[in-house]
NUKOL-813220 format. One record per residue: residue number from 1; residue in three letters; chain; x, y, z of N, C-alpha, C in turn. Coordinates in nm, 4 decimals, padded with zeros to 6 digits. Atoms other than C-alpha are relative to their C-alpha. Example, Ala and Ser with C-alpha at 12.3 -4.5 7.8 and 13.67 -1.06 7.14 Angstrom:
{num->1 residuo->ALA cadena->A n.X->00.0890 n.Y->-00.1190 n.Z->00.0000 ca.X->01.2300 ca.Y->-00.4500 ca.Z->00.7800 c.X->00.0900 c.Y->00.1200 c.Z->00.0000}
{num->2 residuo->SER cadena->A n.X->-00.0820 n.Y->-00.1190 n.Z->-00.0060 ca.X->01.3670 ca.Y->-00.1060 ca.Z->00.7140 c.X->-00.0770 c.Y->00.1090 c.Z->00.0730}
END
This chain:
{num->1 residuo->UNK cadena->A n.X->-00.0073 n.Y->-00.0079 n.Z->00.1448 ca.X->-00.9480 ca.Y->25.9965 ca.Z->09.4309 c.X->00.1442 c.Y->00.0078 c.Z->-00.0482}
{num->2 residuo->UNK cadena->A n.X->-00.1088 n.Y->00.0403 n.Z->00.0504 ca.X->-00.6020 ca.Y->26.0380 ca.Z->09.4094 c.X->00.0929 c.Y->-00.1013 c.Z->-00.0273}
{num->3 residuo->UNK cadena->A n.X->-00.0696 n.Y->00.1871 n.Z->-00.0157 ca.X->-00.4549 ca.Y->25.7136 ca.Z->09.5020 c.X->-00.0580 c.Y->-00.0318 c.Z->-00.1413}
{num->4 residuo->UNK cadena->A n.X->00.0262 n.Y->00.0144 n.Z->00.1420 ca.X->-00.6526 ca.Y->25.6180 ca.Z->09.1935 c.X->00.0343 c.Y->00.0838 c.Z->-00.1045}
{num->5 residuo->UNK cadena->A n.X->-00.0774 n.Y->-00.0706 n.Z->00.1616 ca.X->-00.5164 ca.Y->25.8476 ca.Z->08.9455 c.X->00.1548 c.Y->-00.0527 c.Z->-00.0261}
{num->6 residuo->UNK cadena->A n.X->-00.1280 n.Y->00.0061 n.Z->00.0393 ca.X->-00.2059 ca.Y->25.7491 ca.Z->09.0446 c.X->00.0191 c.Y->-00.1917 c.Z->-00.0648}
{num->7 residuo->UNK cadena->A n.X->00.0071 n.Y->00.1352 n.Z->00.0004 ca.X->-00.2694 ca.Y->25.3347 ca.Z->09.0331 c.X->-00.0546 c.Y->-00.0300 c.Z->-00.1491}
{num->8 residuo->UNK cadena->A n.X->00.0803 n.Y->00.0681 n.Z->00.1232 ca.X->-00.4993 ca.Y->25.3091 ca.Z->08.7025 c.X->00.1196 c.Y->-00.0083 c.Z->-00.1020}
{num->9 residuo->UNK cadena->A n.X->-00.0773 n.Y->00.0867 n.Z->00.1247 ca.X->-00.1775 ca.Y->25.3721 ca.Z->08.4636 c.X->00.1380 c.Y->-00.0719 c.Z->00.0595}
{num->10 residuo->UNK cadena->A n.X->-00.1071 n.Y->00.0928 n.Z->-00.1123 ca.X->00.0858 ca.Y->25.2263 ca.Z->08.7428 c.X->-00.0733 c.Y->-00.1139 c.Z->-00.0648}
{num->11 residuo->UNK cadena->A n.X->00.1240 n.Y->00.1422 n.Z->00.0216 ca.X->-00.1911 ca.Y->24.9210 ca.Z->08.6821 c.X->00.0493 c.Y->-00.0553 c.Z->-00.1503}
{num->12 residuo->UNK cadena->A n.X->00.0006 n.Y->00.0471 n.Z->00.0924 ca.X->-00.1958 ca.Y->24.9363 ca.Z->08.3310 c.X->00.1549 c.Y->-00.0186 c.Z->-00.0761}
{num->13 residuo->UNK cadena->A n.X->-00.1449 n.Y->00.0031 n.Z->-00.0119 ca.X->00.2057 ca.Y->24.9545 ca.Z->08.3118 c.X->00.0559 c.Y->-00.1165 c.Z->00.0468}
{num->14 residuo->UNK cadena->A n.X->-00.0224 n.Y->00.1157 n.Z->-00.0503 ca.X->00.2374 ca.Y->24.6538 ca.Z->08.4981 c.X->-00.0827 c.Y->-00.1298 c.Z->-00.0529}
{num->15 residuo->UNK cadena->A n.X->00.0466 n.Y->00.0653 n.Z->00.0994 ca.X->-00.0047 ca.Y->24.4594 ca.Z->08.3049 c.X->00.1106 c.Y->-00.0191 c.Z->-00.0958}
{num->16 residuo->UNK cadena->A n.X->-00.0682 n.Y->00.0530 n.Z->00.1165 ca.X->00.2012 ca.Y->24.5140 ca.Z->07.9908 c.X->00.1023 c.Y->-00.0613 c.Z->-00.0020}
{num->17 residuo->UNK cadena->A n.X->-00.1295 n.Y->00.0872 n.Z->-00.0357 ca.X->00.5059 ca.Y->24.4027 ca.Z->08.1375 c.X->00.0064 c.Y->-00.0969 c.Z->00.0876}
{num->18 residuo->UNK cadena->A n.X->-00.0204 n.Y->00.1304 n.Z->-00.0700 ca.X->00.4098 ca.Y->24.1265 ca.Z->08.3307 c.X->00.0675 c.Y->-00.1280 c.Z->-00.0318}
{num->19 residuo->UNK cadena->A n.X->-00.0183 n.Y->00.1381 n.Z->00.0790 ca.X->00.4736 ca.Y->23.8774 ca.Z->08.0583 c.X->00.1106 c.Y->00.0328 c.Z->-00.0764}
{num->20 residuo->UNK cadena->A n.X->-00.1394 n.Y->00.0242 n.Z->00.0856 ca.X->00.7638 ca.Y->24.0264 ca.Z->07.8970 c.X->00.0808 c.Y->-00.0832 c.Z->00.0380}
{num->21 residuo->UNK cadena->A n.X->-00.1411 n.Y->00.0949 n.Z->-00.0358 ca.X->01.0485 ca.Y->23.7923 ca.Z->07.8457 c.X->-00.0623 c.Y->-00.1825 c.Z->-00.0282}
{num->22 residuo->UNK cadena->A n.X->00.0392 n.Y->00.1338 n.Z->00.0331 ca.X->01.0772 ca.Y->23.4053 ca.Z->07.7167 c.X->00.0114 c.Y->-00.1021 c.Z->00.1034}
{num->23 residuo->UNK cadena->A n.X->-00.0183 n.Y->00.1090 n.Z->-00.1280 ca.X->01.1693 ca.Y->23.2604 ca.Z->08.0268 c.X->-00.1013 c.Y->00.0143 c.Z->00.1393}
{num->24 residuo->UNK cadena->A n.X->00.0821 n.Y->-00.1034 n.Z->-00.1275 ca.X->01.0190 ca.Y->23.2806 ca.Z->08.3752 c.X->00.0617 c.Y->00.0668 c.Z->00.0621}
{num->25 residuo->UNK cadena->A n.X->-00.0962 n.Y->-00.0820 n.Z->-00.0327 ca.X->01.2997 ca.Y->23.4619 ca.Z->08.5059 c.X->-00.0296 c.Y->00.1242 c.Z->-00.0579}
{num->26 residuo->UNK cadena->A n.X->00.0648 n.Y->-00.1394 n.Z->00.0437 ca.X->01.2504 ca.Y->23.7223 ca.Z->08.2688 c.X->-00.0822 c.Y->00.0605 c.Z->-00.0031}
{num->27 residuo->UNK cadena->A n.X->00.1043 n.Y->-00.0255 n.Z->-00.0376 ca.X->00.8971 ca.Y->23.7362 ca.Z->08.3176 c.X->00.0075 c.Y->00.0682 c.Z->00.1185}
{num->28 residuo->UNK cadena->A n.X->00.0284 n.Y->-00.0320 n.Z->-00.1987 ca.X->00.9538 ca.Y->23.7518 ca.Z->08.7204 c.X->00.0718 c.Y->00.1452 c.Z->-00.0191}
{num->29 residuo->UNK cadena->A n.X->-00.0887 n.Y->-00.0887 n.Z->-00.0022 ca.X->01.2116 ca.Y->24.0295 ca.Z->08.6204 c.X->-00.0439 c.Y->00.1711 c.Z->-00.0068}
{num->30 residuo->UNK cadena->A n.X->00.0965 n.Y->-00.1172 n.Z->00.0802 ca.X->01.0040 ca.Y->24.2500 ca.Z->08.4258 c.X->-00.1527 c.Y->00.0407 c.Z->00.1242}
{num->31 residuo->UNK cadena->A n.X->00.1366 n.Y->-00.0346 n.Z->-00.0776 ca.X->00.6820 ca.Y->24.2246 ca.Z->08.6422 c.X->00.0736 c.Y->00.0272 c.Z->00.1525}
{num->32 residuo->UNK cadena->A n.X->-00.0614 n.Y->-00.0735 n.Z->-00.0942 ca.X->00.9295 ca.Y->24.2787 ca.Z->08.9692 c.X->00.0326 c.Y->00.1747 c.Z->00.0058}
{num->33 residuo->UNK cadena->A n.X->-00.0075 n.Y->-00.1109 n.Z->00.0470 ca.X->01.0224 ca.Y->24.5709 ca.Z->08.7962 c.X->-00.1047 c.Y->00.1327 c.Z->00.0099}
{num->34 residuo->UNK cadena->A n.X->00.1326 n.Y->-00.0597 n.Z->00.0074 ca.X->00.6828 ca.Y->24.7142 ca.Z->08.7146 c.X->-00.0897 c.Y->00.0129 c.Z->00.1400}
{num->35 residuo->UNK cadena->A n.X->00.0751 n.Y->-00.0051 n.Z->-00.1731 ca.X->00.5450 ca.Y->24.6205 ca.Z->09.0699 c.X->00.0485 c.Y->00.1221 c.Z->00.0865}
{num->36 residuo->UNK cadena->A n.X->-00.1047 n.Y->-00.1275 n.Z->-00.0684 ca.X->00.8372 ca.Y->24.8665 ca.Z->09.2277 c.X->-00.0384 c.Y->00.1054 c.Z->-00.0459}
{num->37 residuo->UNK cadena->A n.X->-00.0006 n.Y->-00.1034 n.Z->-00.0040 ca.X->00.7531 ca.Y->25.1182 ca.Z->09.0412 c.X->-00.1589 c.Y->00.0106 c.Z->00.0413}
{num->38 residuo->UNK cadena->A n.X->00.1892 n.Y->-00.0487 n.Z->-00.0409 ca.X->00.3371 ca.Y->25.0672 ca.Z->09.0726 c.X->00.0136 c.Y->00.0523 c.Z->00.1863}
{num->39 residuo->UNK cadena->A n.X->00.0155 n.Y->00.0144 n.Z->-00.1501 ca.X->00.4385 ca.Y->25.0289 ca.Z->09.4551 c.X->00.0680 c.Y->00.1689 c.Z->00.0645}
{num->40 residuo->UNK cadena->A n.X->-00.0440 n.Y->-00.1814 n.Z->-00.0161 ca.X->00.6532 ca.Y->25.3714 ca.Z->09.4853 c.X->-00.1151 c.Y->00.0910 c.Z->-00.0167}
{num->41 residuo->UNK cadena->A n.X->00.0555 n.Y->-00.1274 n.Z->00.0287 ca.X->00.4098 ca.Y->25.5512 ca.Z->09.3017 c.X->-00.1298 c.Y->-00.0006 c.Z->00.0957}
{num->42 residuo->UNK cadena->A n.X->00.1251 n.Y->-00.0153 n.Z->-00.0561 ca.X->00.1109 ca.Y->25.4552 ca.Z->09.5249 c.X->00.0403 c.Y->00.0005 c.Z->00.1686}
{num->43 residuo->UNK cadena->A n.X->-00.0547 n.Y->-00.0155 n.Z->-00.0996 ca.X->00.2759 ca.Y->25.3844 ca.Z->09.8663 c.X->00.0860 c.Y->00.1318 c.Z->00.0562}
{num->44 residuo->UNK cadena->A n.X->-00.1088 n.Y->-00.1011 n.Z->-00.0383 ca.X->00.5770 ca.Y->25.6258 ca.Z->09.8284 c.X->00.1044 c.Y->-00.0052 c.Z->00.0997}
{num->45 residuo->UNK cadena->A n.X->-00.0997 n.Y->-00.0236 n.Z->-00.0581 ca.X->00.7968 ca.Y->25.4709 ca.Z->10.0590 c.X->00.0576 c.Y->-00.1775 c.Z->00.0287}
{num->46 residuo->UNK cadena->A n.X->-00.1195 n.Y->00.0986 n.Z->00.0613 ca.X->01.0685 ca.Y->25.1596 ca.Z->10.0801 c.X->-00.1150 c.Y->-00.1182 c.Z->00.0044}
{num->47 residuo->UNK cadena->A n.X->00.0519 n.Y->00.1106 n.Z->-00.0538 ca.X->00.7977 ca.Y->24.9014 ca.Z->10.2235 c.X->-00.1335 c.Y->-00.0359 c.Z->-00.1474}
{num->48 residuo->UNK cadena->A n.X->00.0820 n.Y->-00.0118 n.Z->00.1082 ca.X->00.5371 ca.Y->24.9836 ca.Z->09.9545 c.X->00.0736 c.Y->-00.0450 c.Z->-00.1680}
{num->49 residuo->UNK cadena->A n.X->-00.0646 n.Y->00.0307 n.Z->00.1141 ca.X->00.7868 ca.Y->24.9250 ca.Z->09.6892 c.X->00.0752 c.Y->-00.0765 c.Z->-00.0128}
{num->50 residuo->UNK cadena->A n.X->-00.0074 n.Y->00.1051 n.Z->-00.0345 ca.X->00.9157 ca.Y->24.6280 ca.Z->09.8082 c.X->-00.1280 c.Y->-00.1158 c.Z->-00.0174}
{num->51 residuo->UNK cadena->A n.X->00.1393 n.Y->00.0639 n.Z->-00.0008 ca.X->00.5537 ca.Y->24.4717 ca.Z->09.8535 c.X->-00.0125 c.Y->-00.0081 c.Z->-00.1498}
{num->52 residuo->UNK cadena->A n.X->00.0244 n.Y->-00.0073 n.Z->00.1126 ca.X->00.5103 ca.Y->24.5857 ca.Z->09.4801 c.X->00.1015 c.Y->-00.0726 c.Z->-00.0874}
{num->53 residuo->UNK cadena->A n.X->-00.1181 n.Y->00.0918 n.Z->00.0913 ca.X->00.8108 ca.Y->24.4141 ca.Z->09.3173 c.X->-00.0207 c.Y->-00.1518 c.Z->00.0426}
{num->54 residuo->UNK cadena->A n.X->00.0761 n.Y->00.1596 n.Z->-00.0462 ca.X->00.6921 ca.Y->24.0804 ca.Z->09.5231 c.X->-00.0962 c.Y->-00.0146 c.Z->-00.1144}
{num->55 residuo->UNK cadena->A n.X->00.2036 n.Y->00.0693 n.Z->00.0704 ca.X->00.3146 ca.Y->24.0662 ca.Z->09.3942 c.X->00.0735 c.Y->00.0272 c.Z->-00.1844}
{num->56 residuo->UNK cadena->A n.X->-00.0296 n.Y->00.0014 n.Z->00.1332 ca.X->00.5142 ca.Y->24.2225 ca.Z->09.0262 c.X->00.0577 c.Y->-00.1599 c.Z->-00.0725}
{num->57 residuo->UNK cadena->A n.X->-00.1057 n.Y->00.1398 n.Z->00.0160 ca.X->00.7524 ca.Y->23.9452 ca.Z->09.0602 c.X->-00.0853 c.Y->-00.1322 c.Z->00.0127}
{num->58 residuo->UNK cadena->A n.X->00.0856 n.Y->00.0711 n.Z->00.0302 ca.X->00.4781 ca.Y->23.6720 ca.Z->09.1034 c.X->-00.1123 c.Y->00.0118 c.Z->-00.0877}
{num->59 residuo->UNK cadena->A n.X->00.1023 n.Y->-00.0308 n.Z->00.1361 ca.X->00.2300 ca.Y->23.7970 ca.Z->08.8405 c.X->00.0630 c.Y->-00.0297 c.Z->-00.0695}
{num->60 residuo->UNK cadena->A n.X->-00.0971 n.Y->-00.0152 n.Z->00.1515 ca.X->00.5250 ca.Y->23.8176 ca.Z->08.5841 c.X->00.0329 c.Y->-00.1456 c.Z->-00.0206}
{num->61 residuo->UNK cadena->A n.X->00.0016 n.Y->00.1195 n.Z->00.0298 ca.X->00.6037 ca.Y->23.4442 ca.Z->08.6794 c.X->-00.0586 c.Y->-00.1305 c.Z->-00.0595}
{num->62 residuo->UNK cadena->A n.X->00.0838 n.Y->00.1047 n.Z->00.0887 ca.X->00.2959 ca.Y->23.2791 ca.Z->08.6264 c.X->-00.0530 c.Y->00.0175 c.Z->-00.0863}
{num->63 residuo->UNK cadena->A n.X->00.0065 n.Y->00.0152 n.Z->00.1329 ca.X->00.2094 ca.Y->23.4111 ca.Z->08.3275 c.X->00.0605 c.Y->-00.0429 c.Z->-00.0831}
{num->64 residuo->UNK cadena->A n.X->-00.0611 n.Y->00.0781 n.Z->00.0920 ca.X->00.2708 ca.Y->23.2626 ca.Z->08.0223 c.X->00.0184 c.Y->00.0436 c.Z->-00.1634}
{num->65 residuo->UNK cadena->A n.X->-00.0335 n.Y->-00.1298 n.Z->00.1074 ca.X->00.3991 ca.Y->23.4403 ca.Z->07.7101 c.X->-00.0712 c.Y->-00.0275 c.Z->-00.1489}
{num->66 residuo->UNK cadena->A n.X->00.0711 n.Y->00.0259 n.Z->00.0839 ca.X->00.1718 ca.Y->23.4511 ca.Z->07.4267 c.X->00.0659 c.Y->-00.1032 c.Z->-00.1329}
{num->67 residuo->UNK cadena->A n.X->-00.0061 n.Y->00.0623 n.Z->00.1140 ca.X->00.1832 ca.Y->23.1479 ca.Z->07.1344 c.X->00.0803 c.Y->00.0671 c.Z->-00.0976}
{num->68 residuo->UNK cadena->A n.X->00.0114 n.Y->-00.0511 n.Z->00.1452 ca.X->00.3564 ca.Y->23.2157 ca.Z->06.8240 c.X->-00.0348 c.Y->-00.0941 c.Z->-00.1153}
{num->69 residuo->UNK cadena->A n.X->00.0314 n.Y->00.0970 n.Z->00.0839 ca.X->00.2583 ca.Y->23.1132 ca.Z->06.5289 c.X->00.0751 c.Y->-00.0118 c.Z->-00.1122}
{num->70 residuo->UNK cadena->A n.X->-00.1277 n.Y->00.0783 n.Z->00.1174 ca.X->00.4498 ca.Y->22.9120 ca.Z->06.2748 c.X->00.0142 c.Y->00.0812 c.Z->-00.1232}
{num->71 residuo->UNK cadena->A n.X->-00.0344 n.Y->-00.0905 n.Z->00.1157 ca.X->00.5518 ca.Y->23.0979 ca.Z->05.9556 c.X->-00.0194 c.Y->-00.0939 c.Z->-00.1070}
END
């Protein structure tokens, strides 16, 4: 049960920032970001938070940053 307390808002933290940023760079940047820390907080040690900035860093890439709409 703990592992899950710690992952559901790690989870939902990395969601929101997957897609920040207009480029894919910035995307990959942001969701690298967010992965490291989901991966620290559930692993707790260098390999786990490594792994997590990967899978952040490919989530954040292939998303695609929401439409705007014309004014």
């Amino acid at each position: 049960m703990k592992p899950f307390l710690k992952l559901a808002p790690a989870a939902a933290l990395l969601t929101l920032l997957s897609a920040c940023g207009t480029t894919m760079e910035q995307r990959a940047a942001t969701g690298a970001l967010g992965g490291a820390v989901v991966g620290q907080a559930i692993g707790g040690d260098t390999g786990s938070t490594v792994a997590g900035a990967a899978a952040g860093a490919v989530a954040g890439a292939v998303t695609t940053p929401p439409r705007r709409r014309p004014n």
